[in-house]
C-alpha positions in Angstrom: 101.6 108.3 94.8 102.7 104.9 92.8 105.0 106.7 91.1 106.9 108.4 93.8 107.0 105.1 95.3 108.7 103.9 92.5 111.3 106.7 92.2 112.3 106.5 95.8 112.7 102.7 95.0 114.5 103.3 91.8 117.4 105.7 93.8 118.2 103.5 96.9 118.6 100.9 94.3 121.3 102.7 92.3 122.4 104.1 95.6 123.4 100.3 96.9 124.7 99.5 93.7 127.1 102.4 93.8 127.9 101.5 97.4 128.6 97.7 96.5 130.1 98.2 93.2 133.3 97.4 94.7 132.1 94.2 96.0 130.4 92.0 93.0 130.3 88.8 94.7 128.1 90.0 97.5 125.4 91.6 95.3 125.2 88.7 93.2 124.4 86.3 95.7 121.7 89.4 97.2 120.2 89.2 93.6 119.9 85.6 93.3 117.9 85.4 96.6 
C-alpha cells in the first residue's frame, strides 16, 4: 500500500512540474515554503 502511495505522489509531482515548467519563479517560491 506505501508504495503505491508513493508512486501516485511521485506522478502528480512530475505532473506539476511539467505544468509549471514555464513558470520557474512560481515553483520556486512553492518549494521554499
Amino acid at each position: 500500500m506505501e508504495t503505491v502511495i508513493r508512486a501516485e505522489r511521485m506522478t502528480t509531482k512530475r505532473r506539476l512540474l511539467r505544468r509549471t515548467r514555464k513558470t520557474r519563479k512560481q515553483t520556486t517560491m512553492r518549494m521554499r515554503k
